[in-house]
N, C-alpha and C positions, 0 to 999 in steps of 0.2 A: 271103753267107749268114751268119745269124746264129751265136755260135758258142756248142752246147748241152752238157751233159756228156755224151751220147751222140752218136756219130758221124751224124750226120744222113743220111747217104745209106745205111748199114745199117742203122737202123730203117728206112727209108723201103721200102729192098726186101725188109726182110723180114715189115713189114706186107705186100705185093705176093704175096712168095711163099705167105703163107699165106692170102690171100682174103680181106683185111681191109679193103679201103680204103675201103667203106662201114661206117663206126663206129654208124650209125644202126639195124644189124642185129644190133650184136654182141649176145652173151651175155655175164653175168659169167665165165662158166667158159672166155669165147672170149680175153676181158680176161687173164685171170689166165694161161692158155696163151701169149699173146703174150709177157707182162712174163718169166715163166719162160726162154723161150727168148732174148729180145733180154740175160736176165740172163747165160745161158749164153755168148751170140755176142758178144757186147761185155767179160766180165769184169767189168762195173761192177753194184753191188747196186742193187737193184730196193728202193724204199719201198712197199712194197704194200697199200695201204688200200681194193683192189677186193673182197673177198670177207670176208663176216661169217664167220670163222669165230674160235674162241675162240683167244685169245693167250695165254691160264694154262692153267697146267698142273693136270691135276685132282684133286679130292682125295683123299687118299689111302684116307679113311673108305669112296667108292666103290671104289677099286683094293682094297682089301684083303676089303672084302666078300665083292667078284666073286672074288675068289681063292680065297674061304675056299670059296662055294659050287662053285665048282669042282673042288676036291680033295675035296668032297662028293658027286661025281658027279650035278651038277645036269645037265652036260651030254649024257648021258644019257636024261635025260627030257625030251620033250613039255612045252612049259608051257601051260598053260591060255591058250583064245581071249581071255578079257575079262583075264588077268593073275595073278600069284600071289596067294595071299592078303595075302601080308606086305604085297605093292606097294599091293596096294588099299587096305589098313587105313592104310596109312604119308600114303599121297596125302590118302583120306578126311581127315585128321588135319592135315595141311599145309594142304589148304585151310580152315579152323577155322580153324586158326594163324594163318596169314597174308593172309588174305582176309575171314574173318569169316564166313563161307559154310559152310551145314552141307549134308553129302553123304552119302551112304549110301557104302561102300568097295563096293559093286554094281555103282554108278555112276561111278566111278572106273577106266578101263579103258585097259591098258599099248597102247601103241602103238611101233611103229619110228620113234622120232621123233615131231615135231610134223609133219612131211611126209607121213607116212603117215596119221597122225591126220586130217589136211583132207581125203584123200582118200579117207579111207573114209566121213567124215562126207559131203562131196559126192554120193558112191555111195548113200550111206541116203538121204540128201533126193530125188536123181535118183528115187528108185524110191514112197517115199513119199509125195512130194506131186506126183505127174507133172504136175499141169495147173498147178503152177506151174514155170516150166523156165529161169527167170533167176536167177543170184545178183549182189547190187549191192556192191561194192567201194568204199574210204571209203579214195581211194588219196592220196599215192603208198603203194603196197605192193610186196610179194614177188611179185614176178613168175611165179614158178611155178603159184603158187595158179589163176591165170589159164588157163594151160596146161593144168593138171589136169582145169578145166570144162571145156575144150575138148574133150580126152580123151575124157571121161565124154559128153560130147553138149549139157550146160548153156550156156545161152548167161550173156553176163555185159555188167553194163554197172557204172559207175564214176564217181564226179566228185571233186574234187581238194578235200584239207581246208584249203587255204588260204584261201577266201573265204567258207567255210562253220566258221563254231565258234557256239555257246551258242544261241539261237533260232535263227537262219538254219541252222544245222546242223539243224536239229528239222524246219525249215519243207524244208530239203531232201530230208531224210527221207523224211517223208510223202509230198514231190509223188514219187517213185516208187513206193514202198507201193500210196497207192491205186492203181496200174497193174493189181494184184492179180495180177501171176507173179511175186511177187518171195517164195521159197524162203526168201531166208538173206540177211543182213546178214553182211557180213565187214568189220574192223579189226584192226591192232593195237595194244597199248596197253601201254609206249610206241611212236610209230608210229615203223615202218622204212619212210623212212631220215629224215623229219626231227625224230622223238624230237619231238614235241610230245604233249602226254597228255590226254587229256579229264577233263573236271571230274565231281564226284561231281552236280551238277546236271545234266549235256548226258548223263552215264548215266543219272539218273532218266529222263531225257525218252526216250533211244532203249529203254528197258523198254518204259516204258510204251504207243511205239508198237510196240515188239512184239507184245504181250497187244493191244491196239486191231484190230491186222492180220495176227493169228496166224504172224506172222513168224520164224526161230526166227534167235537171234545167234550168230553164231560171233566170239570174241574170243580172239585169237592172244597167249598171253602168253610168247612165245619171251624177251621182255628183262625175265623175273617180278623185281617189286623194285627197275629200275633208275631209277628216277624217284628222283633220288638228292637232290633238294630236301627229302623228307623221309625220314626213319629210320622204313625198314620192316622193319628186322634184327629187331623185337623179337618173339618168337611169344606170340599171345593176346594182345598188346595194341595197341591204336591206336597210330598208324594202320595201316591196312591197304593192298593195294594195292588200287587203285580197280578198279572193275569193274560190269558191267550185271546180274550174277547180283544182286544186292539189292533190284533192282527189276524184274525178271520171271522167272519160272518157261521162256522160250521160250531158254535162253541154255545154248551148248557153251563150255566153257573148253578149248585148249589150252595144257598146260604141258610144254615141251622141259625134258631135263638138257642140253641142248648151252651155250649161252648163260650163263644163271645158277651152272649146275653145273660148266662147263668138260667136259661130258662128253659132248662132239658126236660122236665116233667109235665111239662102243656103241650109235650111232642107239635112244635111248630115250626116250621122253616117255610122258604119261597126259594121255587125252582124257576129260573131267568132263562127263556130261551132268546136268542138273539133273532130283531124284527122280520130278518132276511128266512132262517131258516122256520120260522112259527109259519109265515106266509106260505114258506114253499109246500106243493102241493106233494103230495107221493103215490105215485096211481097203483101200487097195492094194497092202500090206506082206502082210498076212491072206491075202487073193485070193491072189495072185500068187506066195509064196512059204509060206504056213501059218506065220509068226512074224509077228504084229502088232505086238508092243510095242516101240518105237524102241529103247531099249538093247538088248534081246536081238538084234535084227535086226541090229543093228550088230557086234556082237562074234561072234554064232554064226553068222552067213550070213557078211559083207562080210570082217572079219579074220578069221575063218578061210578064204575064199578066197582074200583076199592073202597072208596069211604066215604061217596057223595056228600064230597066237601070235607072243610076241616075245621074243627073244634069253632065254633062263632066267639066267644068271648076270648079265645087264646090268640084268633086274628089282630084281635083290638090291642091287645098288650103289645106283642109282636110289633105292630103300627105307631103306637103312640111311644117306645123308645125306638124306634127307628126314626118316627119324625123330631125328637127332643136330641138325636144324636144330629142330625142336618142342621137342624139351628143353632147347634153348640153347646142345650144349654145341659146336656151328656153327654160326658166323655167315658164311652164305655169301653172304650183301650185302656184307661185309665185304670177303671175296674179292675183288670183283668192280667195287669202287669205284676200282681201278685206272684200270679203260673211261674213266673222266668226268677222274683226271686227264691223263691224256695225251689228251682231247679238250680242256680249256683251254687247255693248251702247245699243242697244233697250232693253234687257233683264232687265238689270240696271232700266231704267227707267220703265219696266212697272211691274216690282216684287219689287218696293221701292212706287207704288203706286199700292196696294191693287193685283195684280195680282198674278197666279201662274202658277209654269210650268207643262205640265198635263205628256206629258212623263219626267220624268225628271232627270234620273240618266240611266249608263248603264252596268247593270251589277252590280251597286254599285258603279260606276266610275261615274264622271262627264259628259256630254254630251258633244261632241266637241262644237265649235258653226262655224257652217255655212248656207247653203241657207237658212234653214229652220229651224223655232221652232215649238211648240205649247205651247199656254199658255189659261187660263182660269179666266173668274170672278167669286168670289164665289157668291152663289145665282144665277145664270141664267144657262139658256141650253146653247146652242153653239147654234142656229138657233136665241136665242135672241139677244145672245155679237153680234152674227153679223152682224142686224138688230140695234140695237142699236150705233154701233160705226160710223155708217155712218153717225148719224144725228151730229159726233165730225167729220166727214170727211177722216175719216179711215175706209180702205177697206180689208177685210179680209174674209178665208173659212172656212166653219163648219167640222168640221170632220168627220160628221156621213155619208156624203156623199163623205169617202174616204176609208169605211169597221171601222172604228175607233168604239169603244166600248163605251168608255170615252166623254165626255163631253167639250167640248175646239174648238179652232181654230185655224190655221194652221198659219203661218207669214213666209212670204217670205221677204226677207233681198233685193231682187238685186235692186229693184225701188227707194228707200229711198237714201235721201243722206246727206251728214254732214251739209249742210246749212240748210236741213228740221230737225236735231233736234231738235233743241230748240223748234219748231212747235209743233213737236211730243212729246216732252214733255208736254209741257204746253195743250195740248188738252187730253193729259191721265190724268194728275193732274187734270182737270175738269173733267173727269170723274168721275174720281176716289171719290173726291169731291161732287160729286153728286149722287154718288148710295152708298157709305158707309154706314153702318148701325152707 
């Protein structure tokens, strides 16, 4: 038997004991449970690049907000279904900033996240456009989103963005479109997990069939900014981050604090519906519930049934670096540019020993590098690389359960840190080492 930094015959039973030995079913959270425990039962540190969640610490401008509003007796009060004032005005003003995109702060509406945000918008489309009952997914993506329709009763279907960019992305488009149940467009942009970004042309083109096929876009901008090939720190001036809002009126932006702001634990983001479509009225929304107008339906029916409103002190944080990021006097790209270098150094080390990258060019451009990569061993599935890396003490996700096509595993950058390289090298060189033909 080959000989691993982990005991081979204790991972081996303690995948067993915990109902893991098919990897094809796991979950990221089943992933990250495993690595936890074999870190516990073995004493040996776990690299863990299975779970996106942020690796910086947040900033203070938010901690100190939520504090202040705190010993303000925000927590006390009820905060408003669609959001605080502040938060609205703050968001309204961010996206101007940094997108180029004018908003009404109406339409600017606080959410538990970006997680809650999808599925509240899922719920308003569910109900709004019943006779269309599909949303089409521009995957690989986040897995949950998937779930969420399922939940809600939407059915969903999906095709993979690797053989699809610039026309044939357009042309692929359309041939579901015309199907005529397809509710919502869903990406993200940069996409999770291969960080490839769509062009300010392949968004004109998905506008425009939106408006064509009265389609409405939902565009996940969980990693806002990290497209890190160009300088988007600057506010009000170009460049901006790219986006479909430019070119159609039919288009939801979700923006997370988790990701860009480091401020994934106060579960707070703001879901942007554009003025035209908030307005527009939906007479099975009217019928059915007496609120026709898509934003109001959305925040006074849907989020006030989930969670009549969201966190009141987490608004304030949220608000107060978003409005210090418009004045300049945070740069929270700056922050955050971390992600892309310790995605170089890991790339370096694991495509100088035997590895490859599965998505790996964009467009014919180079890939930025941030949160996320994907890469691949030759000879194996993605259900074996990630089965197999665990008994080197490296944790990682398959793709096939992210809609992906391809063969490979996802690697999240934010866990890892500079005193774990050398670690993480030296555990891929034995790899690498030991499955070599």
């Amino acid at each position: 038997m080959t000989a691993t930094p982990l005991d081979y015959q204790q991972v081996t039973q303690t995948i067993q004991k915990m109902g893991l030995e098919d990897f094809s079913t796991v979950t990221i959270r089943d992933i990250a449970t495993l690595s936890r425990v074999l870190e516990k039962e073995t004493g040996e540190p776990f690299i863990h690049l299975e779970m996106g969640v942020p690796g910086l610490k947040p900033s203070q401008i938010g901690i100190q907000a939520e504090a202040k509003a705190l010993a303000e007796g925000c927590a006390a009060i009820y905060p408003p279904n669609g959001g605080i004032g502040r938060l609205k005005e703050a968001a309204s003003r961010f996206v101007k900033a940094f997108i180029g995109v004018d908003v009404q702060p109406d339409n600017c509406i606080a959410t538990t996240g970006s997680m809650q945000g999808t599925y509240a918008i899922f719920t308003t489309l569910h109900h709004a456009v019943p006779e269309k009952d599909t949303i089409l997914f521009v995957h690989p993506g986040f897995p949950v989103q998937t779930t969420q329709c399922e939940m809600i009763g939407l059915k969903t279907l999906g095709f993979d963005i690797h053989d699809y960019r610039g026309e044939k992305l357009l042309q692929r488009l359309e041939e579901f479109l015309q199907r005529g149940d397809i509710a919502a467009v869903v990406y993200s942009n940069p996409n999770n997990p291969s960080w490839v970004c769509f062009t300010e042309e392949e968004l004109k083109g998905i506008g425009e069939l939106a408006t064509r096929y009265d389609t409405i876009i939902l565009e996940d901008l969980a990693y806002f900014a990290m497209d890190f090939r160009r300088d988007l720190s600057k506010p009000f001036q170009a460049p901006y981050q790219a986006t479909v809002a430019r070119y159609t009126d039919n288009y939801i932006l979700t923006i997370s604090g988790s990701k860009a702001f480091s401020y994934a634990g106060q579960r707070v983001g703001v879901t942007v519906i554009s003025d035209v479509l908030s307005a527009r009225v939906f007479p099975a929304l009217q019928n059915q519930f007496g609120v026709g107008a898509f934003g109001r339906f959305f925040y006074d029916r849907v989020m006030y049934t989930l969670s009549s409103g969201v966190c009141h002190s987490s608004q304030h944080a949220l608000a107060a670096m978003m409005e210090a990021a418009c004045d300049g006097t945070f740069d929270f790209v700056d922050e955050v540019r971390e992600y892309g270098r310790r995605a170089a150094a890991m790339k370096e080390i694991l495509l100088s020993n035997g590895f490859y990258l599965v998505y790996d060019n964009d467009q014919g451009a180079p890939l930025a590098d941030g949160f996320y990569f994907t890469v691949q061993y030759p000879g194996m599935t993605d259900v074996e690389l990630t089965r197999e890396l665990m008994y080197y003490g490296i944790s990682v996700f398959p793709l096939d359960t992210m809609g992906s096509t391809l063969q490979g595993v996802r690697v999240c950058t934010s866990f890892i840190t500079q005193e774990q390289m050398p670690l993480f090298r030296e555990r891929i060189a034995l790899f690498n080492q030991n499955h070599k033909n």
